[in-house]
C-alpha positions as a Markdown table, in Angstrom:
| # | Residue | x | y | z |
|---|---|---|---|---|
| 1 | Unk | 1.4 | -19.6 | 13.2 |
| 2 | Unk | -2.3 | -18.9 | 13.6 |
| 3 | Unk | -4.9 | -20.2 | 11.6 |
| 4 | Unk | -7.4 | -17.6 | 11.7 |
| 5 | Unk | -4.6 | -15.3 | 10.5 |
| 6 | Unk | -3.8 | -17.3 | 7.3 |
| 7 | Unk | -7.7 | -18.3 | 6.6 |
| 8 | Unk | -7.9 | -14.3 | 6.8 |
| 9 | Unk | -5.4 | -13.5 | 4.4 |
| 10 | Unk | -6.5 | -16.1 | 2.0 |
| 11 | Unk | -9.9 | -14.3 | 1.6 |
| 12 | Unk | -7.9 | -10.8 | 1.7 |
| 13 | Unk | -8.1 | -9.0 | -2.1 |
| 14 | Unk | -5.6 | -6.4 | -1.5 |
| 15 | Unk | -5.4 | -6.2 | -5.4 |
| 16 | Unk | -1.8 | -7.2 | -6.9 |
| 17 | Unk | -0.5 | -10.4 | -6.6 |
| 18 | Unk | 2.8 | -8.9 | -5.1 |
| 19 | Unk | 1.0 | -7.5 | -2.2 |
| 20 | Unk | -1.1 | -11.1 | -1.8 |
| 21 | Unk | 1.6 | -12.6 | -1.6 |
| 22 | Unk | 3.7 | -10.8 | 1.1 |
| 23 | Unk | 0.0 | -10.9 | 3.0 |
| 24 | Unk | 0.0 | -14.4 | 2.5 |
| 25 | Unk | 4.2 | -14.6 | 3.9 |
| 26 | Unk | 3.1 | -12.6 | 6.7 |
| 27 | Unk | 0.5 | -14.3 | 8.1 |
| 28 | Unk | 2.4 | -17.3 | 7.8 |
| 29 | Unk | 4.4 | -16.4 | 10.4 |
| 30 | Unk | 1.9 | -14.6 | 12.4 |
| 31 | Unk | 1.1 | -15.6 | 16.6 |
| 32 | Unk | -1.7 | -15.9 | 18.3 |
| 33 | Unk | -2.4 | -11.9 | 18.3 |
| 34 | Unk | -2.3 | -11.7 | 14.6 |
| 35 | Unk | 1.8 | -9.9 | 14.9 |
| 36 | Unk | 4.4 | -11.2 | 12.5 |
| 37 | Unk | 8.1 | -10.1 | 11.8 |
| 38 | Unk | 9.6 | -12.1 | 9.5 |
| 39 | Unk | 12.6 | -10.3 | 7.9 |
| 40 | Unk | 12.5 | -8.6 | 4.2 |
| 41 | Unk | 14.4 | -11.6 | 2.6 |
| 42 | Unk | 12.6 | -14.4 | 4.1 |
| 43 | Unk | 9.6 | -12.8 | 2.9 |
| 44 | Unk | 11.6 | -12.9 | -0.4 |
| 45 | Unk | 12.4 | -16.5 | -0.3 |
| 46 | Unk | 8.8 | -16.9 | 0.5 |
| 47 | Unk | 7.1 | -15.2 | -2.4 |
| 48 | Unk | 9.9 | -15.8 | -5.2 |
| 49 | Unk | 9.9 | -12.0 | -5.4 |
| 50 | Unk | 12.7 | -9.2 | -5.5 |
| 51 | Unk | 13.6 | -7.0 | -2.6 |
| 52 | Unk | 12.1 | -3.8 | -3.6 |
| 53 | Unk | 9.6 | -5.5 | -4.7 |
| 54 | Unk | 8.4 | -6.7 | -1.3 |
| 55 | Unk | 9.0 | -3.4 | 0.6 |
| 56 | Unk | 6.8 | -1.8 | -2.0 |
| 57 | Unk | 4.0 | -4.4 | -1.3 |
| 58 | Unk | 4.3 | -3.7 | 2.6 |
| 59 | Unk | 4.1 | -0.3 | 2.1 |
| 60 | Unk | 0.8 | -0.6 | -0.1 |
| 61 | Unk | -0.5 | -3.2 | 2.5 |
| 62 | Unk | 0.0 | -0.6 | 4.9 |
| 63 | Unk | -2.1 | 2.0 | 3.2 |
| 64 | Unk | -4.9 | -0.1 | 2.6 |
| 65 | Unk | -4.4 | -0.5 | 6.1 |
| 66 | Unk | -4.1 | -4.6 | 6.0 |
| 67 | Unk | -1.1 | -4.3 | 7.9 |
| 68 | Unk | -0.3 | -2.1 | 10.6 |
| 69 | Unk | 3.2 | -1.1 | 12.4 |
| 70 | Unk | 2.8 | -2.1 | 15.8 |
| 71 | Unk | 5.7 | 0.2 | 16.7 |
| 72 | Unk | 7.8 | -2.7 | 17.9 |
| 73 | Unk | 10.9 | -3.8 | 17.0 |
| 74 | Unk | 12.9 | -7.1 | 17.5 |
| 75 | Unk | 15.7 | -9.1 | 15.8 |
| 76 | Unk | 19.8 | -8.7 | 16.6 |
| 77 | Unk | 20.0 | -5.0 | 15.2 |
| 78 | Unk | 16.3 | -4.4 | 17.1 |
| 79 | Unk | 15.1 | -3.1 | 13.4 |
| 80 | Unk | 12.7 | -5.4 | 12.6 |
| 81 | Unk | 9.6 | -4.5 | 12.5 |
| 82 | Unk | 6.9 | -6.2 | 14.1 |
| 83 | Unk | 3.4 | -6.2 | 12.1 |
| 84 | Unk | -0.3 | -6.6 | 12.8 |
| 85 | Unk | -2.8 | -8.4 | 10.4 |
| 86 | Unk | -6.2 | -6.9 | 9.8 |
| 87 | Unk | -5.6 | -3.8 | 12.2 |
| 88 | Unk | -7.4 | -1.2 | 11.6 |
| 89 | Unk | -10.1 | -2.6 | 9.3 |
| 90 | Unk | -14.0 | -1.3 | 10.5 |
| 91 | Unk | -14.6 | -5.2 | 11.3 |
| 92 | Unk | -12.1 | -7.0 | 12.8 |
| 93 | Unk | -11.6 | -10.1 | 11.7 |
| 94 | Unk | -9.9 | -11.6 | 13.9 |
| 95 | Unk | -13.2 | -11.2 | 17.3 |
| 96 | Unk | -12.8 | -14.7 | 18.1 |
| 97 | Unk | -9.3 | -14.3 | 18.5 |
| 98 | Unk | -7.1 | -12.9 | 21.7 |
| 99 | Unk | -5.7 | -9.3 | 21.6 |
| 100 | Unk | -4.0 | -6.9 | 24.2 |
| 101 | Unk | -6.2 | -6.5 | 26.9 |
| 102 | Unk | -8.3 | -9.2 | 26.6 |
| 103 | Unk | -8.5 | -12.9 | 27.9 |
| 104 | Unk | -6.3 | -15.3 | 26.5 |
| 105 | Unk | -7.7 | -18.0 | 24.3 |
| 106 | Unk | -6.2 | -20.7 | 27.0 |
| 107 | Unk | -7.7 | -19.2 | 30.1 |
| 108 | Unk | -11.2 | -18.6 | 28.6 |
| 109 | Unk | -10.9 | -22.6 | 27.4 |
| 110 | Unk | -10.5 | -23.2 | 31.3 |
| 111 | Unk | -13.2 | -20.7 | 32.4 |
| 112 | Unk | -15.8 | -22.3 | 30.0 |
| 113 | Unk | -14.9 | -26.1 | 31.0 |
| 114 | Unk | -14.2 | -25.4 | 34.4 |
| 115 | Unk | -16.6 | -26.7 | 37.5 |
| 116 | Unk | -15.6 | -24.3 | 40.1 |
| 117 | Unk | -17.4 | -20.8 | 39.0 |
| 118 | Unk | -19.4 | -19.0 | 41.7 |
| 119 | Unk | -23.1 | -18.0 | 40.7 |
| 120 | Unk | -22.0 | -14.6 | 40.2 |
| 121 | Unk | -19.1 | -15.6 | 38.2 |
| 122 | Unk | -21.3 | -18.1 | 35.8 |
| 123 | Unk | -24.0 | -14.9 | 34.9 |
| 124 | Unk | -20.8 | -12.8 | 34.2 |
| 125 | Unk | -19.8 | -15.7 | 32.1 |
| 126 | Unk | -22.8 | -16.1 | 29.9 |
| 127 | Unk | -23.6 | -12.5 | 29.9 |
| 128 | Unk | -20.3 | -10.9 | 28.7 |
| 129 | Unk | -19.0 | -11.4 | 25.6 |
| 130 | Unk | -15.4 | -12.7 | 25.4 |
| 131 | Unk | -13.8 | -9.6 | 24.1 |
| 132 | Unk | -15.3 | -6.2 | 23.6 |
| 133 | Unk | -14.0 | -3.6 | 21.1 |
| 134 | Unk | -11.0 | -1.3 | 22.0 |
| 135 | Unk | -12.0 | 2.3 | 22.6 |
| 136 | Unk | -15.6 | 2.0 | 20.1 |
| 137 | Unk | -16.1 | 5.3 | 18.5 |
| 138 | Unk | -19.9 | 6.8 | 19.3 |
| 139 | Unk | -22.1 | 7.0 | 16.0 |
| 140 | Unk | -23.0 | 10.1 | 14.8 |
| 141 | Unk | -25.9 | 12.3 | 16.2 |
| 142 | Unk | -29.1 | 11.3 | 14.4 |
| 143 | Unk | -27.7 | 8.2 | 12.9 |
| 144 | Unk | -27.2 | 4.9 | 13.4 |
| 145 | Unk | -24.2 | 3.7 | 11.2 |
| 146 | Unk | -22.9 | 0.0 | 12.6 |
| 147 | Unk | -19.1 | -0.4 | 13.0 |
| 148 | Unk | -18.3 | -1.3 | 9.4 |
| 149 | Unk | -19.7 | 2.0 | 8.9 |
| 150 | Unk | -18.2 | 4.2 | 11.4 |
| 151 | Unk | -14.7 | 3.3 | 10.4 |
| 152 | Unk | -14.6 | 2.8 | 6.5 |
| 153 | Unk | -12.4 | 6.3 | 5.9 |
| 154 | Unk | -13.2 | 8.9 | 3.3 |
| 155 | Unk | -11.8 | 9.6 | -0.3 |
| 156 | Unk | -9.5 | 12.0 | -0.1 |
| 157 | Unk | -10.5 | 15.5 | -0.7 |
| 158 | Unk | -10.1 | 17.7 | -3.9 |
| 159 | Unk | -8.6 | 20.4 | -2.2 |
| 160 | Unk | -6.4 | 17.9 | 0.0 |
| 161 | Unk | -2.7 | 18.9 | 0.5 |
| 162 | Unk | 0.5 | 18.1 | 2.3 |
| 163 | Unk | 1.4 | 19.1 | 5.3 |
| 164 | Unk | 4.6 | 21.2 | 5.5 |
| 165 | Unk | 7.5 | 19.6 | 6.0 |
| 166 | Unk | 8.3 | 21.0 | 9.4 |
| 167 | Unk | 5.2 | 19.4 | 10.4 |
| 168 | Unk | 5.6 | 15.5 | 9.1 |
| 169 | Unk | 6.2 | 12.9 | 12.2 |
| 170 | Unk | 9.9 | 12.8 | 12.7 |
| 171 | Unk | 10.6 | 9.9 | 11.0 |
| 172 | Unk | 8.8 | 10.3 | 7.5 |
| 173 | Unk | 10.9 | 14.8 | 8.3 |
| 174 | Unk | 14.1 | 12.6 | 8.4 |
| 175 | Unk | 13.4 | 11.5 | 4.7 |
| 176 | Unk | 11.8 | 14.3 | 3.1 |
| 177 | Unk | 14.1 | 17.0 | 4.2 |
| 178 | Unk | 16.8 | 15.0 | 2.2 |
| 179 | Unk | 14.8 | 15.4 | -0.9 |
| 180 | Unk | 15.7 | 17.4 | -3.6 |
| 181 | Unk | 13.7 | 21.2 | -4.3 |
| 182 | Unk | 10.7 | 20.5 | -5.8 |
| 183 | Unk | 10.5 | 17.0 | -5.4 |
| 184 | Unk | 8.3 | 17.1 | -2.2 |
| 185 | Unk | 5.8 | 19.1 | -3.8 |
| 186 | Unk | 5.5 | 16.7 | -6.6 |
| 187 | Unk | 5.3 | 13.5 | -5.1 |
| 188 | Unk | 2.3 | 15.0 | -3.0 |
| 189 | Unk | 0.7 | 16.0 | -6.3 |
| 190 | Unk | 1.5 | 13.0 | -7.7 |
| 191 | Unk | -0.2 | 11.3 | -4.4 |
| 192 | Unk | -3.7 | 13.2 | -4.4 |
| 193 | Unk | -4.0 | 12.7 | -7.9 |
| 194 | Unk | -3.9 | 8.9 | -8.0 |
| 195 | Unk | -6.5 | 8.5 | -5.2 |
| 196 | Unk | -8.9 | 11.5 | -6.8 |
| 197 | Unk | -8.7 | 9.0 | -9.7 |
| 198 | Unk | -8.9 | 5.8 | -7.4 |
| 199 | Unk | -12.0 | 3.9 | -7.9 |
| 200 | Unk | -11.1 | 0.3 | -5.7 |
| 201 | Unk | -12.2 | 0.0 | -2.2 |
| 202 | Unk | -9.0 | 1.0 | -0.9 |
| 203 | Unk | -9.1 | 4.4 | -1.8 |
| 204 | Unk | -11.4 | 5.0 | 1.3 |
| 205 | Unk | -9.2 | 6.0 | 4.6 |
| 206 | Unk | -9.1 | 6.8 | 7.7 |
| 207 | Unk | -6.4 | 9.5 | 7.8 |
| 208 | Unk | -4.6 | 10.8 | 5.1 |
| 209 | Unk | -2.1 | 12.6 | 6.5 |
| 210 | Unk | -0.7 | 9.1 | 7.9 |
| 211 | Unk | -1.3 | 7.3 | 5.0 |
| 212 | Unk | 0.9 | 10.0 | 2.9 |
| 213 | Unk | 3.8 | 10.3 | 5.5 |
| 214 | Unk | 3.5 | 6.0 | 5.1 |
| 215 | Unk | 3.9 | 6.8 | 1.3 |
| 216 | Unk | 7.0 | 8.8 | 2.3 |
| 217 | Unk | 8.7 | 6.4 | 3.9 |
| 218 | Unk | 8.0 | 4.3 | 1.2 |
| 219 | Unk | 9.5 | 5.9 | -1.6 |
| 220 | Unk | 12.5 | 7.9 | 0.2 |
| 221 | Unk | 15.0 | 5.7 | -1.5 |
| 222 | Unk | 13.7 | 6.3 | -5.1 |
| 223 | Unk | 13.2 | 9.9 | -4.4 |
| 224 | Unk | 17.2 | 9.8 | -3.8 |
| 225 | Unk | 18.1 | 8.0 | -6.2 |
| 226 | Unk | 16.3 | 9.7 | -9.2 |
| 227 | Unk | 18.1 | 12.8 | -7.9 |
| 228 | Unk | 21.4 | 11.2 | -8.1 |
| 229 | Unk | 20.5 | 10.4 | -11.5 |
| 230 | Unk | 19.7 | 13.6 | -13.0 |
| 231 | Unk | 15.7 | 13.9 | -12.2 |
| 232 | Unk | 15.1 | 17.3 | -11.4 |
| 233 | Unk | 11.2 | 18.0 | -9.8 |
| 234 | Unk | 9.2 | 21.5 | -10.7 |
| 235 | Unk | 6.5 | 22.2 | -8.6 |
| 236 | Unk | 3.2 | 21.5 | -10.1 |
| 237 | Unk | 0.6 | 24.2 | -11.2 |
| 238 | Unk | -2.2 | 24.6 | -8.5 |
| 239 | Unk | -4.6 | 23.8 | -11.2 |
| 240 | Unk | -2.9 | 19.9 | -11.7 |
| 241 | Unk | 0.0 | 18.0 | -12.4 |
| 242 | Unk | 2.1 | 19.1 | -14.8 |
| 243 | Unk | 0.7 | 17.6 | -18.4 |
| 244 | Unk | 2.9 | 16.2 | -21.3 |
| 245 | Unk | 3.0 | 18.6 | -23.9 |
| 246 | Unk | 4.1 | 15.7 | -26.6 |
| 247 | Unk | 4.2 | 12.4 | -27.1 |
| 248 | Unk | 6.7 | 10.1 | -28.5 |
| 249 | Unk | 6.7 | 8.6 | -31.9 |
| 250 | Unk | 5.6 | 4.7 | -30.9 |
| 251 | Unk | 5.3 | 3.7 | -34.6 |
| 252 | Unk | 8.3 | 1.6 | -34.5 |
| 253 | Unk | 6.8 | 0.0 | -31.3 |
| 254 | Unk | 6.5 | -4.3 | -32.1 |
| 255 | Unk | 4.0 | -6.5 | -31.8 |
| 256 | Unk | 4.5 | -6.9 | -27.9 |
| 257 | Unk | 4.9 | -3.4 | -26.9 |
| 258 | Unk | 1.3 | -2.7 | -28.8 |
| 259 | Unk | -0.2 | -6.1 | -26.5 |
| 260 | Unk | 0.9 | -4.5 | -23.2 |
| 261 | Unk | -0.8 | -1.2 | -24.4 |
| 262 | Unk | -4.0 | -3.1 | -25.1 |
| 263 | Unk | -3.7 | -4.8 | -21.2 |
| 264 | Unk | -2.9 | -1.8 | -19.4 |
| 265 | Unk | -5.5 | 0.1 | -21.2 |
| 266 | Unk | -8.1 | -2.6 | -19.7 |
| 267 | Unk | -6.0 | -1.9 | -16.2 |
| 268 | Unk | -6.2 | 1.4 | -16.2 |
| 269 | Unk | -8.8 | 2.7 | -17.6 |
| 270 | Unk | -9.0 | 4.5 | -21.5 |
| 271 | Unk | -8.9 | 8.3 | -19.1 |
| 272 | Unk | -6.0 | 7.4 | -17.4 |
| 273 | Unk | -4.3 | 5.3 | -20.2 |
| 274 | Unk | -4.5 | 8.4 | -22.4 |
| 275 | Unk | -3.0 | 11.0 | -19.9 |
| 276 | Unk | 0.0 | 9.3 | -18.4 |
| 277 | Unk | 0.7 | 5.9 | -20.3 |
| 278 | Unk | -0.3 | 7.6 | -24.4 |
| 279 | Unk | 2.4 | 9.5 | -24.7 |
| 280 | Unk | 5.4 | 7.3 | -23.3 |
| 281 | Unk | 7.2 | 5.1 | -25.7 |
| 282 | Unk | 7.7 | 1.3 | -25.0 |
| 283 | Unk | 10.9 | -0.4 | -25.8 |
| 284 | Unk | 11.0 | -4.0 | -25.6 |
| 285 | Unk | 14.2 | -5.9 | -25.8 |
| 286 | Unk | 13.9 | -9.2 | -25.1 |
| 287 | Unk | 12.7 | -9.8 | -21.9 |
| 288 | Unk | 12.6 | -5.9 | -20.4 |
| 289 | Unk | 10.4 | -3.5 | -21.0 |
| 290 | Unk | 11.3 | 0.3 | -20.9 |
| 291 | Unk | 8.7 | 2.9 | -20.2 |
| 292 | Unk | 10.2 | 6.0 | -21.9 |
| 293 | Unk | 7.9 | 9.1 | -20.5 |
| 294 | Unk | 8.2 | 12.5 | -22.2 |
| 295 | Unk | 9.4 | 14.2 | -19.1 |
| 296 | Unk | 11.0 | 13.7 | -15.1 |
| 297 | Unk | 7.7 | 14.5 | -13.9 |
| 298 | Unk | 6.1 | 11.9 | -15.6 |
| 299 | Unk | 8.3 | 9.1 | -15.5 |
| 300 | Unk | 8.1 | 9.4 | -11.5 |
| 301 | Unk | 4.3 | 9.5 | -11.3 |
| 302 | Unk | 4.2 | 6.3 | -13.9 |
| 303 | Unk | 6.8 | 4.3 | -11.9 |
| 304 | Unk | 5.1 | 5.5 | -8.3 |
| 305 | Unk | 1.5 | 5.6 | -9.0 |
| 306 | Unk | 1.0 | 2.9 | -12.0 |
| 307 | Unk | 4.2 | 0.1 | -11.8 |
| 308 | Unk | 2.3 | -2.7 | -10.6 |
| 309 | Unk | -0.5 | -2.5 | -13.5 |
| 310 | Unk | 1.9 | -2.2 | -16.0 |
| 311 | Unk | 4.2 | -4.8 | -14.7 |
| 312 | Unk | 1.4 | -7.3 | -14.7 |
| 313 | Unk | 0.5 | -6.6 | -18.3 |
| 314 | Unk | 4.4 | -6.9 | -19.0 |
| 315 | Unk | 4.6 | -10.3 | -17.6 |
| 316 | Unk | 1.8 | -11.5 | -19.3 |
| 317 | Unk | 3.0 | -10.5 | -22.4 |
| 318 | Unk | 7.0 | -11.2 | -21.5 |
| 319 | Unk | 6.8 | -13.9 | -19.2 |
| 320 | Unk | 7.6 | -14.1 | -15.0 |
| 321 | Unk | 10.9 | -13.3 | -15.4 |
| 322 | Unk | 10.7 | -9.6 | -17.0 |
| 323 | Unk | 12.0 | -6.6 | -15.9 |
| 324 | Unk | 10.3 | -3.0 | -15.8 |
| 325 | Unk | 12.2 | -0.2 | -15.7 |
| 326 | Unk | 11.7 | 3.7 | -16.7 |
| 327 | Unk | 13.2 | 6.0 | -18.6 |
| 328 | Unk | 12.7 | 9.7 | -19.5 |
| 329 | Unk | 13.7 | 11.6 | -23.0 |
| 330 | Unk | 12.4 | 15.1 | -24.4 |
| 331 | Unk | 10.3 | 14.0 | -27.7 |
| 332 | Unk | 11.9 | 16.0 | -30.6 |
| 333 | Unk | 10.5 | 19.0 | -31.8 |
């Protein structure tokens, strides 16, 4: 385990506590290069949390880009994946630390203590530094932006869209040609809407077409199984998402329905609260809470875009142990 690793995680805000702790499980089992690949249900075991869950929380680590895929794989079945901590980020927390391609933290222990270094090998010593950024990008012309600024990303752009399918990497085509009609088209919608309406430091990065086809791979499986189970996706308008038309009756909503609207208001904002969350209905039996949306559409962007807010305001209200799940009914005329 390295140190630095877990001293890094522990300051790391990556915003839900599922995701912390996953970051926290990870770095636990990091090495000296900050690369970890501890298996879905140790990480499980680790954080007390379900399996979907964690590979939710990995896939959001990934798009903040606290994680990164190092495109190795190990284990018995050689599926594992092998992850590095803090890649990616404009200022690498980790400078003190050995990488690929640098010297290991052993030999420059030596080098420093040792007696035998030629005069030409002692300047190069206390002239150099220890490591030196992998392939630095050059500032812009006429500015002079340090490194946190060079590589902090952009918000995504208004006019963003999705690549074609054809033209996805071949692991994120795989998934989406699998999809359903119309259920590509949404999910990108879905996707450029939540970040134009992200406000958290996150919603800055670096590419966006990798960050979607990483939010791809994340939610193939769900894709799949809302098919199975009726969902049926309509390509959004090019002016927006498709909006409810009505909202359910929530008068009959109890006392602790009404507290997880008042929480997830505070979440998510009164804007968004009113346009996605408003309208549903929110059945709570016992310890489960059932976001009924007014449409398909809508019950898919809830449960991909806003699931973690409202989960946390459900187990404030209902305890640890709650469950979320989703639903979708036409309101009657």
């Amino acid at each position: 385990m390295s140190w630095d690793t877990q001293a890094w995680a522990a300051k790391a805000k990556p915003g839900a506590a599922s995701e912390k702790l996953v970051l926290l499980g990870l770095a636990a089992c990091s090495d000296a290069n900050h690369c970890a690949h501890p298996s879905v249900d140790w990480l499980c075991e680790f954080s007390d949390l379900n399996r979907k869950t964690v590979i939710s929380a990995i896939g959001r680590l990934e798009e903040k880009d606290l994680i990164r895929d190092t495109g190795r794989r190990v284990g018995r079945t050689g599926q594992v994946k092998v992850y590095r901590l803090g890649a990616g980020k404009a200022a690498d927390p980790f400078s003190n630390s050995p990488v690929i391609g640098t010297v290991p933290e052993k030999e420059q222990y030596q080098k420093r203590n040792s007696t035998g270094f030629s005069s030409e090998q002692s300047q190069k010593r206390d002239t150099e530094p220890l490591r030196e950024p992998i392939n630095p990008p050059s500032p812009p012309v006429g500015g002079d932006a340090g490194p946190e600024k060079r590589n902090r990303g952009s918000r995504i752009a208004e006019d963003w869209t999705a690549p074609a399918v054809a033209d996805l990497p071949p692991a994120a085509l795989a998934k989406a040609r699998q999809w359903p009609a119309g259920a590509y088209e949404a999910e990108a919608e879905a996707f450029r809407n939540f970040w134009l309406g992200e406000s958290r430091a996150g919603a800055r990065k670096v590419d966006w077409t990798r960050t979607w086809c990483n939010r791809i791979n994340e939610i193939a499986g769900r894709v799949l199984r809302d098919a199975k189970a009726g969902v049926r996706h309509t390509p959004p308008a090019a002016s927006g998402p498709v909006q409810p038309a009505k909202a359910h009756d929530t008068s009959r909503e109890n006392a602790a329905a009404a507290k997880i609207r008042a929480q997830v208001t505070v979440k998510l904002g009164e804007q968004v609260y009113a346009q996605w969350v408003g309208p549903c209905r929110l059945d709570v039996v016992a310890d489960t809470l059932t976001v009924v949306a007014v449409s398909g559409f809508a019950s898919n962007y809830l449960r991909g875009n806003f699931a973690n807010e409202i989960g946390q305001a459900m187990h404030a209200v209902l305890g640890p142990d709650a469950d979320l799940r989703f639903a979708h009914e036409k309101p009657p005329a």
